[in-house]
C-alpha positions, 0 to 999 in steps of 0.5 A, a space after each residue: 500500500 503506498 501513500 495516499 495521493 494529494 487528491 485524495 487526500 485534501 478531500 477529508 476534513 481532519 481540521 475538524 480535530 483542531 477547531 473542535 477540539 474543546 468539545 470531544 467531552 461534550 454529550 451533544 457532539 459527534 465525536 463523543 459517540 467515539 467514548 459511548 459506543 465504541 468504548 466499552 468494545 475497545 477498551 474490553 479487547 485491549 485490555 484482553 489482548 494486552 493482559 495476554 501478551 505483556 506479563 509484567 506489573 500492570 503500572 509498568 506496561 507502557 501503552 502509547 495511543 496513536 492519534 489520542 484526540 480529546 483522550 477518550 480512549 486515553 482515559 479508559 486505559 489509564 483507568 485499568 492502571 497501564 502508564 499511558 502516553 498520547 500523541 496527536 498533532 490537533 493541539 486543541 484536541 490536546 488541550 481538551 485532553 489534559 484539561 479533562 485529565 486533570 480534572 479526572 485525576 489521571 496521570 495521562 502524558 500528551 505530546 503534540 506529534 503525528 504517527 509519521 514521526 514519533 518523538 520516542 527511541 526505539 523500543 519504548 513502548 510495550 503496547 500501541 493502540 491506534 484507533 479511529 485514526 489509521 483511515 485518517 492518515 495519508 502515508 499509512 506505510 510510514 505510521 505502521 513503520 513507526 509503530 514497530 519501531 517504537 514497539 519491544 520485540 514482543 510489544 503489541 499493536 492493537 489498532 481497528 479501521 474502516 474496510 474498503 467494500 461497497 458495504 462501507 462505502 454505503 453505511 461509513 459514507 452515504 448514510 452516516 455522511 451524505 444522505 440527509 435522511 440518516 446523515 449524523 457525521 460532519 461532511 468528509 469525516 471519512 474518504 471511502 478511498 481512505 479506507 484499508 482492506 484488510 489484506 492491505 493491512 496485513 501485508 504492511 503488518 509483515 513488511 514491519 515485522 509485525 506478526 498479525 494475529 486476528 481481525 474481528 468485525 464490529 457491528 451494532 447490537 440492533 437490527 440494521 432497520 432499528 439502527 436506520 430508524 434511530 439515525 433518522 431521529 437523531 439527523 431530524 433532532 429528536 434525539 440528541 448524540 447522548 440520547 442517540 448513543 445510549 440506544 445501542 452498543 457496537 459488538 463483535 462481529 464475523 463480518 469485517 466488511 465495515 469495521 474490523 478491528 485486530 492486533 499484531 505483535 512485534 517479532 
């Protein structure tokens, strides 16, 4: 897989992290639908995955979250006791981060830096966790590069993304993006072109000395037709993102036609 080119590239809206970056704690924005639906799938697989691999005193597992944001992700994982750092280049985003941070008592570090260039030497860390994020990049080789580079041997990537299919394109894209019937998301959140096959993934997984071991699909726990009921009530404003978020959780799947998530460890 080779960088994303410039015109594919400007199409998405990462801007959004930076001039939104006070509002990722607010319960009626888009991006906190990250910590009421996806978390509690996320941080439950990490934790498993993590617990498995790295056999060392919890508070001694150093854990780097790649593309952090507001530090939804961030808190959970220092909530479970691992030291965690958080990266990202949306200095808003980060503010927002070590604001909440402090006012929820949790020794979290941030730095401003993008994964294409990680301000850590080599072997620095035991586990990385990259999500909502790899999708978002434009030279996705140099971010897993860097992940393995800063990763122990034996250190583990556990990371989740957007398939690139027609099924994707139809409910990430067109429905959560564009048709205004069921459209939640800002414009552009997404690029379907973006988006990373999971064979593509596990090609640059072996090119970093990256041993792949699973992908799981993820899904919401209601019916699809539920599901397009409760997007409409949300885009016409009968239910705000809190309201919104509390209908339904995202679970395990066998499908990884939209979403997948996955983990690698370092040779």
């Amino acid at each position: 897989m080779q960088k994303i080119p410039e015109e594919i590239y400007k199409r998405i809206n990462n801007n959004l992290y930076d001039v939104e970056g006070d509002r990722w704690w607010s319960t009626d924005f888009s991006l906190n639908l990250l910590r009421t639906l996806y978390n509690p799938f996320r941080v439950g697989y990490a934790k498993k995955i993590i617990e498995h691999f790295i056999k060392i005193e919890t508070g001694k597992i150093r854990v780097l979250e790649v593309g952090c944001g507001g530090g939804i992700l961030s808190e959970e994982i220092a909530k479970l006791g691992f030291n965690i750092t958080g990266i990202d280049p949306a200095i808003s985003s980060l503010n927002a981060a070590i604001q909440h941070s402090k006012q929820a008592n949790l020794d979290i570090k941030y730095e401003v830096a993008s994964g294409e260039n990680l301000p850590f030497p080599s072997g620095s860390f035991d586990v990385v966790l990259c999500c909502d994020v790899l999708e978002h990049v434009q030279d996705l080789p140099a971010v897993v590069s860097e992940i393995s580079r800063i990763l122990k041997n034996g250190g583990v990537f556990i990371y989740d993304t957007f398939n690139r299919t027609c099924m994707s394109k139809i409910s990430a894209i067109k429905i959560l993006q564009e048709w205004k019937r069921w459209a939640i998301m800002p414009p552009n959140l997404h690029v379907w072109e973006m988006f990373i096959k999971p064979s593509e993934m596990k090609a640059l997984l072996k090119e970093n000395n990256l041993k792949w071991k699973e992908h799981l699909g993820l899904k919401p726990d209601i019916s699809y037709l539920r599901m397009l009921d409760i997007l409409h009530q949300r885009a016409i404003g009968k239910l705000t993102y809190e309201e919104f978020g509390k209908k339904f959780l995202m679970v395990e799947s066998s499908g990884t036609q939209i979403m997948y998530m996955g983990y690698a460890v370092k040779a």
